[in-house]
OpenMM code with the backbone's topology and positions (N, CA, C; nanometers):
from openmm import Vec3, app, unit

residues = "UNK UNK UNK UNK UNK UNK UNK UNK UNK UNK UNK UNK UNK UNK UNK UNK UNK UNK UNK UNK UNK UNK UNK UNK UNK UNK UNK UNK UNK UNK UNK UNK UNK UNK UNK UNK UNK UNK UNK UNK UNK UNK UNK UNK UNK UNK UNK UNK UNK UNK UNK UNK UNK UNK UNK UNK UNK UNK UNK UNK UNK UNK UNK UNK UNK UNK UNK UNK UNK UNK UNK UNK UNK UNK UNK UNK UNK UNK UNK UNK UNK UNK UNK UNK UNK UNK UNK UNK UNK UNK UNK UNK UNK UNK UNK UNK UNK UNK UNK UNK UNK UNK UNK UNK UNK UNK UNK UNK UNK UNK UNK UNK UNK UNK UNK UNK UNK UNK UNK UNK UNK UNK UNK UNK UNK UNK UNK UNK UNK UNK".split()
positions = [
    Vec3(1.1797, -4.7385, 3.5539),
    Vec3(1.0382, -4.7438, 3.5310),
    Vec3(0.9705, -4.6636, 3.6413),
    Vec3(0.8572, -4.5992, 3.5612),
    Vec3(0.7801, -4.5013, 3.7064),
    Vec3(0.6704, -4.5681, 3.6619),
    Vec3(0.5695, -4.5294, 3.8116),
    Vec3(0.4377, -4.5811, 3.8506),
    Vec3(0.3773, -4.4619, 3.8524),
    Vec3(0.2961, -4.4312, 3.7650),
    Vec3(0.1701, -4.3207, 3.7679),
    Vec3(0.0728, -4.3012, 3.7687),
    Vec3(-0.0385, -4.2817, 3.8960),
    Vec3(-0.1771, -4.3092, 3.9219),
    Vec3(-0.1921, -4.1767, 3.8618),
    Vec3(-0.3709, -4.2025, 3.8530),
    Vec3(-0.4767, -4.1016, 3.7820),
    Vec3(-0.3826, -3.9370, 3.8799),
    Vec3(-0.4144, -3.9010, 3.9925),
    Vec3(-0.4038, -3.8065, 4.0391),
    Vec3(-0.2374, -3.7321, 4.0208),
    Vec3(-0.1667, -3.8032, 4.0067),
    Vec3(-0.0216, -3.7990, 3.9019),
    Vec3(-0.0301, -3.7296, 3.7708),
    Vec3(-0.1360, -3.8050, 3.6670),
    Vec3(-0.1392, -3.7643, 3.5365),
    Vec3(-0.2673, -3.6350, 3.5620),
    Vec3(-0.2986, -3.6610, 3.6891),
    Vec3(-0.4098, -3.5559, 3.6408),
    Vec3(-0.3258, -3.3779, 3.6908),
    Vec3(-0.2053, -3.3997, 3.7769),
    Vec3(-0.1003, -3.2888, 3.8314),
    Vec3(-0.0656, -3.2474, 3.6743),
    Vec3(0.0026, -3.3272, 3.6023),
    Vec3(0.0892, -3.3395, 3.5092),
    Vec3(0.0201, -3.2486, 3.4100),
    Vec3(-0.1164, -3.3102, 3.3700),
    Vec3(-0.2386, -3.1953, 3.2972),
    Vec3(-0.2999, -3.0797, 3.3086),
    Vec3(-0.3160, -3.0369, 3.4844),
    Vec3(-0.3112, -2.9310, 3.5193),
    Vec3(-0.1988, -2.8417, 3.5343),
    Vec3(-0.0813, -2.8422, 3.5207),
    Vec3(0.0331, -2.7620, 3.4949),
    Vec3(0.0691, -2.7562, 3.2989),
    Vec3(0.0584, -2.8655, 3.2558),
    Vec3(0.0670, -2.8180, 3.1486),
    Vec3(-0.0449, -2.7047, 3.0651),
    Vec3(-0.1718, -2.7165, 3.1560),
    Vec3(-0.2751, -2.6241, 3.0847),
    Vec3(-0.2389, -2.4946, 3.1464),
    Vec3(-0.1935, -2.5076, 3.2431),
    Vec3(-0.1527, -2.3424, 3.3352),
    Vec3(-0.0729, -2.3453, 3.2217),
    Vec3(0.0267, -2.3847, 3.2210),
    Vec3(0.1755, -2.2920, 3.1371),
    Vec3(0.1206, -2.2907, 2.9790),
    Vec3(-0.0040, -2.3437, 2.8993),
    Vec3(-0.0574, -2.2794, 2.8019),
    Vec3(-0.1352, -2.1854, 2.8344),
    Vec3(-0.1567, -2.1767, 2.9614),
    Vec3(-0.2596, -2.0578, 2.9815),
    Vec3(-0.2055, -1.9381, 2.9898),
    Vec3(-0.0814, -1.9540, 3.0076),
    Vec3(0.0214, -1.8217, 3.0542),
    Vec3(0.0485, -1.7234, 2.9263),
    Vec3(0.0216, -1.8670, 2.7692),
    Vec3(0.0788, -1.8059, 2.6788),
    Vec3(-0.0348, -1.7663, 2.5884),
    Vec3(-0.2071, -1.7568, 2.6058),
    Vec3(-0.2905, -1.6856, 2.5776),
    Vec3(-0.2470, -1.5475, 2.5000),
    Vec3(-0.2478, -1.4636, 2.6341),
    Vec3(-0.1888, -1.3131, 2.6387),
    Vec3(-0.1090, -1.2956, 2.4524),
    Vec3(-0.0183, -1.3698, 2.5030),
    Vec3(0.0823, -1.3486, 2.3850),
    Vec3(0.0411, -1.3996, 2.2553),
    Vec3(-0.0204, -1.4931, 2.2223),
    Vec3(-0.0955, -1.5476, 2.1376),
    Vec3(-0.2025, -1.4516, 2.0889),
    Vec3(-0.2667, -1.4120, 2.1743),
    Vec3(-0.4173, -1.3430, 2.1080),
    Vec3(-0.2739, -1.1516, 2.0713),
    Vec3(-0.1806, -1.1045, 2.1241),
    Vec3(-0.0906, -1.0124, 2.0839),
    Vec3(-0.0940, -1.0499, 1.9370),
    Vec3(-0.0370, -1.1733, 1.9106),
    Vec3(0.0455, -1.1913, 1.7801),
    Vec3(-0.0656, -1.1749, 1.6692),
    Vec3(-0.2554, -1.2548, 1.6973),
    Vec3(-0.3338, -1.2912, 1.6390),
    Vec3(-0.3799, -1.1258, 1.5878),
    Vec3(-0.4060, -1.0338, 1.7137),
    Vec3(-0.4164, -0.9010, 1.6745),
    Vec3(-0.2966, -0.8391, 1.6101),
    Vec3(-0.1997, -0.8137, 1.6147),
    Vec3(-0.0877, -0.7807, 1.5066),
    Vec3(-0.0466, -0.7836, 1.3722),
    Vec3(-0.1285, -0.9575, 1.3444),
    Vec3(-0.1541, -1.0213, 1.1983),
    Vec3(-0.2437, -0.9766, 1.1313),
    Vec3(-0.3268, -0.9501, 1.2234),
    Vec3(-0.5195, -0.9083, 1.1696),
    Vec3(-0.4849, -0.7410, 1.1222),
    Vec3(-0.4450, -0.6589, 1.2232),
    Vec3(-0.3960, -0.5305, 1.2116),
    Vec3(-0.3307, -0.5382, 1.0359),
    Vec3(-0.2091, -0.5754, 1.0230),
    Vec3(-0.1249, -0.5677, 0.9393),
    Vec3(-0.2274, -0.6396, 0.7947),
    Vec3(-0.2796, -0.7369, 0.7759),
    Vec3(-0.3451, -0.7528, 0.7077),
    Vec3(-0.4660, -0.6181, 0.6986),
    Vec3(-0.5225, -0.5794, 0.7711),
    Vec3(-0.6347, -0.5017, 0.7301),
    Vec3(-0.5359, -0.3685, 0.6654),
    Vec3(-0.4204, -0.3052, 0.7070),
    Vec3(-0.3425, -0.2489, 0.6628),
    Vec3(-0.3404, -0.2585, 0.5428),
    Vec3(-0.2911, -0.3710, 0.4764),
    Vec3(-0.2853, -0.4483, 0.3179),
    Vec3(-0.3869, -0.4311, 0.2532),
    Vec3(-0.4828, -0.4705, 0.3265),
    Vec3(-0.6089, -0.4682, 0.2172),
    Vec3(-0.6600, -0.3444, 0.2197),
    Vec3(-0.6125, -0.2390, 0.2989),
    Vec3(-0.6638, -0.1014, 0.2685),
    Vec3(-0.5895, -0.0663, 0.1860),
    Vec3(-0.4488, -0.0536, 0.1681),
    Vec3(-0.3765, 0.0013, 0.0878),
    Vec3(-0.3892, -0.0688, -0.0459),
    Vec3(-0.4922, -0.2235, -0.0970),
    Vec3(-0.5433, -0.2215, -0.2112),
    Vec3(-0.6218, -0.1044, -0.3071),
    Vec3(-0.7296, -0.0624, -0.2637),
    Vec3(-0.7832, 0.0577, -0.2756),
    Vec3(-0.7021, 0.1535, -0.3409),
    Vec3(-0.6144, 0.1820, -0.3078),
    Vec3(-0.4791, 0.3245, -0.3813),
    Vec3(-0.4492, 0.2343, -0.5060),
    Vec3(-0.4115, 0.1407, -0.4667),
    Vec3(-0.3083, 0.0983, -0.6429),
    Vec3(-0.3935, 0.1265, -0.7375),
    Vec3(-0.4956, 0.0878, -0.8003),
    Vec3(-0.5708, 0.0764, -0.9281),
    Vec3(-0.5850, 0.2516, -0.9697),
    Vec3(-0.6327, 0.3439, -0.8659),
    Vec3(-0.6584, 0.4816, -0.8585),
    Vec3(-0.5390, 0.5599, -0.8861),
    Vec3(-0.4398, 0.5094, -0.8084),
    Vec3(-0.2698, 0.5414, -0.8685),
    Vec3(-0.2432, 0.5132, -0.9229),
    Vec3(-0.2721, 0.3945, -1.0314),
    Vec3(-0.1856, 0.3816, -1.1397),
    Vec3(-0.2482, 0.4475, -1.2165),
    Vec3(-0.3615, 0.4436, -1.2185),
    Vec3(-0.4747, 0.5407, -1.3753),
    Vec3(-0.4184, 0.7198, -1.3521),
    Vec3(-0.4034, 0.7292, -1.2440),
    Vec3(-0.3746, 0.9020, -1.2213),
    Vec3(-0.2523, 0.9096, -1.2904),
    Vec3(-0.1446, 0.8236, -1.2464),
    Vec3(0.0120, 0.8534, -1.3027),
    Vec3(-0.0038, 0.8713, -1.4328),
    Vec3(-0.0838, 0.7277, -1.4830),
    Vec3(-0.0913, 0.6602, -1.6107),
    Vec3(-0.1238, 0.7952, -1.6993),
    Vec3(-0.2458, 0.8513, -1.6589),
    Vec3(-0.2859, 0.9879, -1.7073),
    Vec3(-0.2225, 1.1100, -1.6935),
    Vec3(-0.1844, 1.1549, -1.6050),
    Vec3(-0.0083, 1.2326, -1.5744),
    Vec3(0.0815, 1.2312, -1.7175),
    Vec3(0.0908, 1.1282, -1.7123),
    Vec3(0.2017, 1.0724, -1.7506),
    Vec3(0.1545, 1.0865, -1.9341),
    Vec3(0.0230, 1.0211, -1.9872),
    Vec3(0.0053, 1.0193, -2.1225),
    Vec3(0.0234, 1.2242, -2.1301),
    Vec3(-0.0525, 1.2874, -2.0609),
    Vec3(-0.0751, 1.4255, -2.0497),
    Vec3(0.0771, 1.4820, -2.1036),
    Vec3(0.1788, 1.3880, -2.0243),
    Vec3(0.3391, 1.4971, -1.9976),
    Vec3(0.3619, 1.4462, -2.1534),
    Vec3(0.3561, 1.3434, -2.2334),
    Vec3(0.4037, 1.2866, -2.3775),
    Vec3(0.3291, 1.3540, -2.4095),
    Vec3(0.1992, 1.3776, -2.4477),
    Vec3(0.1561, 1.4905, -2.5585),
    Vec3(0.2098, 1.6451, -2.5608),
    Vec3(0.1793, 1.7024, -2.4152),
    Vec3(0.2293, 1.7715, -2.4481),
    Vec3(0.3881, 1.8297, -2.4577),
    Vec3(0.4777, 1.6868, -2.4677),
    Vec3(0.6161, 1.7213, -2.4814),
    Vec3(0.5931, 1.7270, -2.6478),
    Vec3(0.5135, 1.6353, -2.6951),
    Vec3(0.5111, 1.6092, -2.8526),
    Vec3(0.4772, 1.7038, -2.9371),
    Vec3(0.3864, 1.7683, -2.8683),
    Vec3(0.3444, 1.9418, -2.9752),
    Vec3(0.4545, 2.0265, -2.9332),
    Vec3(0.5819, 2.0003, -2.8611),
    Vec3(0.6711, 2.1071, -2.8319),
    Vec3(0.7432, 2.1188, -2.9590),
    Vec3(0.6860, 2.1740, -3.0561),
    Vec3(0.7459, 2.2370, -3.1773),
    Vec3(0.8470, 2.2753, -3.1726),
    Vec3(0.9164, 2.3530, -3.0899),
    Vec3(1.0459, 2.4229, -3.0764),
    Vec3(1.1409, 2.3521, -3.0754),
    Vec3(1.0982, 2.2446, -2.9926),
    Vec3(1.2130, 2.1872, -2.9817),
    Vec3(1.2703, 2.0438, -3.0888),
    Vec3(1.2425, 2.0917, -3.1655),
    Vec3(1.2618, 1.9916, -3.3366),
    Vec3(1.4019, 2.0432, -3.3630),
    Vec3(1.4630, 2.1650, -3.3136),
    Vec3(1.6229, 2.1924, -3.3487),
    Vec3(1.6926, 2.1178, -3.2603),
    Vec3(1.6337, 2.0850, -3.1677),
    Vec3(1.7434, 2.0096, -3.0930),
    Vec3(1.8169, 1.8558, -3.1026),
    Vec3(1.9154, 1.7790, -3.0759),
    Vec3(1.9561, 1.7150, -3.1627),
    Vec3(1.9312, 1.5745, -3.0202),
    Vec3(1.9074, 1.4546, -3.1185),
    Vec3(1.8343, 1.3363, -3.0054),
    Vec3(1.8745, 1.3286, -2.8595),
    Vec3(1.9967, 1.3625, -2.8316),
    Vec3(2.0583, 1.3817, -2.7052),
    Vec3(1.9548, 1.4915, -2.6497),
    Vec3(1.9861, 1.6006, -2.6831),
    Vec3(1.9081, 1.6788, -2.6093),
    Vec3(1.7393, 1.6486, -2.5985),
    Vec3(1.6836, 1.6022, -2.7116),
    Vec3(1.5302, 1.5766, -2.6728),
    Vec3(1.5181, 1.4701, -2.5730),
    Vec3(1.6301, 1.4006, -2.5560),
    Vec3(1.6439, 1.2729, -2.4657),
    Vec3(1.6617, 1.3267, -2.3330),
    Vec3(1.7545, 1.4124, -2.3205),
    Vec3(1.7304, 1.5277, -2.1652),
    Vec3(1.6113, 1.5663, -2.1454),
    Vec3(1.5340, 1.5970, -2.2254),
    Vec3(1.4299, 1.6916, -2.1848),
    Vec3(1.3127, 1.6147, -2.1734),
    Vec3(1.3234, 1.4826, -2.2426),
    Vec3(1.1992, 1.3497, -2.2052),
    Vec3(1.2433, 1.3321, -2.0209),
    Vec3(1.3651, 1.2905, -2.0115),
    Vec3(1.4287, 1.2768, -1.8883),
    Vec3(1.3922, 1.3601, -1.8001),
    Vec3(1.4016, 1.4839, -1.8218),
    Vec3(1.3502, 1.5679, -1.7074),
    Vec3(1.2154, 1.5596, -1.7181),
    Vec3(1.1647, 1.5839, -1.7457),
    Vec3(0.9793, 1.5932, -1.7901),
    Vec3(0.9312, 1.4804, -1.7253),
    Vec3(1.0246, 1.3369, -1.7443),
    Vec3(0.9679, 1.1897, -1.6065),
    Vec3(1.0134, 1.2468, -1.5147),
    Vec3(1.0976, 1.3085, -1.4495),
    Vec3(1.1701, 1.3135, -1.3682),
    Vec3(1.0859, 1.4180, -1.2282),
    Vec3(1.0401, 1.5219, -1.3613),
    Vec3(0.9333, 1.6330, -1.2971),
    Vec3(0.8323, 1.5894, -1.2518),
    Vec3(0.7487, 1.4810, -1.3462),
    Vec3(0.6178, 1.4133, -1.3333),
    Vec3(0.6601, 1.3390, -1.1737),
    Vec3(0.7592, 1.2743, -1.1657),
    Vec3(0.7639, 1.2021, -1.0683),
    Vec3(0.8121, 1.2986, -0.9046),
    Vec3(0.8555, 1.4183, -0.9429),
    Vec3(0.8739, 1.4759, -0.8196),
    Vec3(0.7269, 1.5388, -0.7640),
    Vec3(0.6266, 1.5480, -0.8288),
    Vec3(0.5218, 1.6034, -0.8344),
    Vec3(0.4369, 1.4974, -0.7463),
    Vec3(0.4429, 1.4039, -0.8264),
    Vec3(0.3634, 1.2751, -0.7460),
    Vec3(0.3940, 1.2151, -0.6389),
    Vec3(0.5330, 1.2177, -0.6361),
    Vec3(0.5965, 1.1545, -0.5094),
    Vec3(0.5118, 1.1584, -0.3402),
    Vec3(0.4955, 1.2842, -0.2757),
    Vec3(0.4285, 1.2938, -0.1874),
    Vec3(0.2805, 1.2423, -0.2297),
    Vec3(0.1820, 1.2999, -0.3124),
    Vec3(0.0925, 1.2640, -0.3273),
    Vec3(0.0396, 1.0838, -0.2930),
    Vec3(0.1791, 1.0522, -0.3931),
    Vec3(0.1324, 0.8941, -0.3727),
    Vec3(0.1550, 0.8260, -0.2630),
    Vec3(0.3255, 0.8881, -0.1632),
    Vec3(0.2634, 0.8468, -0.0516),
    Vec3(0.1936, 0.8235, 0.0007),
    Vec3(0.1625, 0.9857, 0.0614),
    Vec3(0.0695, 1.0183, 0.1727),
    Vec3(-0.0678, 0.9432, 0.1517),
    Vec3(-0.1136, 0.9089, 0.0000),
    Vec3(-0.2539, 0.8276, -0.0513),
    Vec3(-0.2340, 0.6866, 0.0282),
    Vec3(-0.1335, 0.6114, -0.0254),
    Vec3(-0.0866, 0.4830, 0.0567),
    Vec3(-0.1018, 0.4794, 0.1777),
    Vec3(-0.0624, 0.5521, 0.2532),
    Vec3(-0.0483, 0.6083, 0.3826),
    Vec3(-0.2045, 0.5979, 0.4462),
    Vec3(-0.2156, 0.6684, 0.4055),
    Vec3(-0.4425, 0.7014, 0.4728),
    Vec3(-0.4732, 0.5809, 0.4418),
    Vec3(-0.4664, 0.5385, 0.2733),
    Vec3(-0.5727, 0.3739, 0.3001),
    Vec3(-0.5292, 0.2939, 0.3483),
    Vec3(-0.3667, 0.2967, 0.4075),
    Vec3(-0.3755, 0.1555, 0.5024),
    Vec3(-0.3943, 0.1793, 0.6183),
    Vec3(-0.4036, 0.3216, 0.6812),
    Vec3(-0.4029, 0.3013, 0.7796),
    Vec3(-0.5490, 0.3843, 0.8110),
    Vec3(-0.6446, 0.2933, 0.7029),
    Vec3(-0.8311, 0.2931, 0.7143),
    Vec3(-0.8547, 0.4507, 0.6740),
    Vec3(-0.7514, 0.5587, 0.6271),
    Vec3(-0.8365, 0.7127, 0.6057),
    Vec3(-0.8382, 0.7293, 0.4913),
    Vec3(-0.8070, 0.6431, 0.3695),
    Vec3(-0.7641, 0.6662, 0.2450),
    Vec3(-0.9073, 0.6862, 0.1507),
    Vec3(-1.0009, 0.6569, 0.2023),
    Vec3(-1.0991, 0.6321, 0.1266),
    Vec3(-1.1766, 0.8141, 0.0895),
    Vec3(-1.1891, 0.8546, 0.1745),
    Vec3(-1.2338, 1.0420, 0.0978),
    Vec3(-1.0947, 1.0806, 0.0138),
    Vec3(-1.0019, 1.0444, 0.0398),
    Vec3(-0.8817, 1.0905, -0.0458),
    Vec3(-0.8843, 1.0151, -0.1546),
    Vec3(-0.9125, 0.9385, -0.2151),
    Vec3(-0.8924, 0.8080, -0.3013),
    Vec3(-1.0731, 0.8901, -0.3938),
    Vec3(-1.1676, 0.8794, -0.2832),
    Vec3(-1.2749, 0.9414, -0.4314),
    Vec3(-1.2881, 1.1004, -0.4320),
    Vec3(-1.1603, 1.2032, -0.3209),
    Vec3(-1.1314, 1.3242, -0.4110),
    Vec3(-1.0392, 1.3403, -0.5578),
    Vec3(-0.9415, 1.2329, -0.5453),
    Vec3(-0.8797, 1.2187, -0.6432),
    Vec3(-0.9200, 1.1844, -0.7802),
    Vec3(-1.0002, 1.0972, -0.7420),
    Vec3(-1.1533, 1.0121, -0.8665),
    Vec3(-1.1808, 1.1776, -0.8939),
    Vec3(-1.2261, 1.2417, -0.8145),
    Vec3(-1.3240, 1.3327, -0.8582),
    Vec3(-1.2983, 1.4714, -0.9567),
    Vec3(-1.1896, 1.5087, -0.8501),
    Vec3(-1.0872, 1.5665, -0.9025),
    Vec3(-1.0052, 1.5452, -1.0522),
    Vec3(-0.9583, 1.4610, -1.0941),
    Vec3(-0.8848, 1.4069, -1.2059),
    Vec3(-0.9955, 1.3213, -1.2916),
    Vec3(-1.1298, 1.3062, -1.2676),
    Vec3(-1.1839, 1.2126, -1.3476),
    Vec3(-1.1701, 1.0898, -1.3856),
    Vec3(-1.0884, 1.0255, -1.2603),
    Vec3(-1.1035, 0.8582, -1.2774),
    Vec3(-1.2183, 0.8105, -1.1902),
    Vec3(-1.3101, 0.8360, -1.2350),
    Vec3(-1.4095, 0.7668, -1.1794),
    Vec3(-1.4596, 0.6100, -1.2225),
    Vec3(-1.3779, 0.5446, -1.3178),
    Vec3(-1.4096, 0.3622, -1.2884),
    Vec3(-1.3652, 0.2830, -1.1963),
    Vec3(-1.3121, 0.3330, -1.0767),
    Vec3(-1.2332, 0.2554, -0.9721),
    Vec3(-1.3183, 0.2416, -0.8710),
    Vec3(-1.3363, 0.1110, -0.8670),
    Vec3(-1.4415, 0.0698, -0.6918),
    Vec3(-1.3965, 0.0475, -0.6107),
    Vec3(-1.2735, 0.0337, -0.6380),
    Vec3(-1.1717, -0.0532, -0.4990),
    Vec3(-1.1436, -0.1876, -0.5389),
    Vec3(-1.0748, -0.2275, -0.4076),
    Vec3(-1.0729, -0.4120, -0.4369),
    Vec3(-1.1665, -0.4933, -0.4766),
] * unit.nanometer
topology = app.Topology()
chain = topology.addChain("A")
for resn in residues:
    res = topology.addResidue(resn, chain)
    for name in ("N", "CA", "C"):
        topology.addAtom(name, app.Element.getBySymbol(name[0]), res)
């Protein structure tokens, strides 16, 4: 059994608030890191809706005009099946950087003149953002 006067418990309280005080620093690190990474997230909301309508449109653009490819009615389902294949394949090497680098700027807060050149440019102009 121990005996512990006020000036005992009051040692005991002042060291335990030092050694939370020590861990401030690191605490308000982690609190800014979370906040960072979240604002990250919610910038890179902004791109998805604008990227998917661009692909989306890309993409209806590459089916029509694979579909008026008249010529290629001699070719036998295998081969029109190559040439759908390449034609996603093209669409997607095309976009690839683009959609990065878009991701890229709005999370890290520059995406927004790139996001309404693209609107402007391609004519998706119903996108407000998040």
């Amino acid at each position: 059994m121990f005996l512990y006067d006020i000036d005992d418990l009051q040692a005991v309280a002042a060291h335990a608030a030092a050694d939370r005080h020590q861990e401030v620093p690191a605490a308000e690190r982690i609190v800014t890191d979370e906040v960072d990474r979240f604002w990250a997230w919610y910038g890179g909301l902004a791109a998805v809706p604008v990227l998917k309508e661009f692909r989306g449109r890309l993409d209806d653009m590459r089916a029509r005009v694979g579909a008026r490819a008249q010529r290629l009615a001699h070719l036998s389902p295998e081969d029109r099946a190559q040439v759908e294949q390449f034609s996603h394949a093209l669409l997607n090497k095309f976009l690839h950087h683009p959609t990065i680098a878009l991701k890229q700027a709005a999370q890290a807060g520059r995406g927004y003149g790139l996001l309404e050149s693209l609107k402007k440019l391609f004519g998706l102009e119903r996108h407000d953002g998040p």
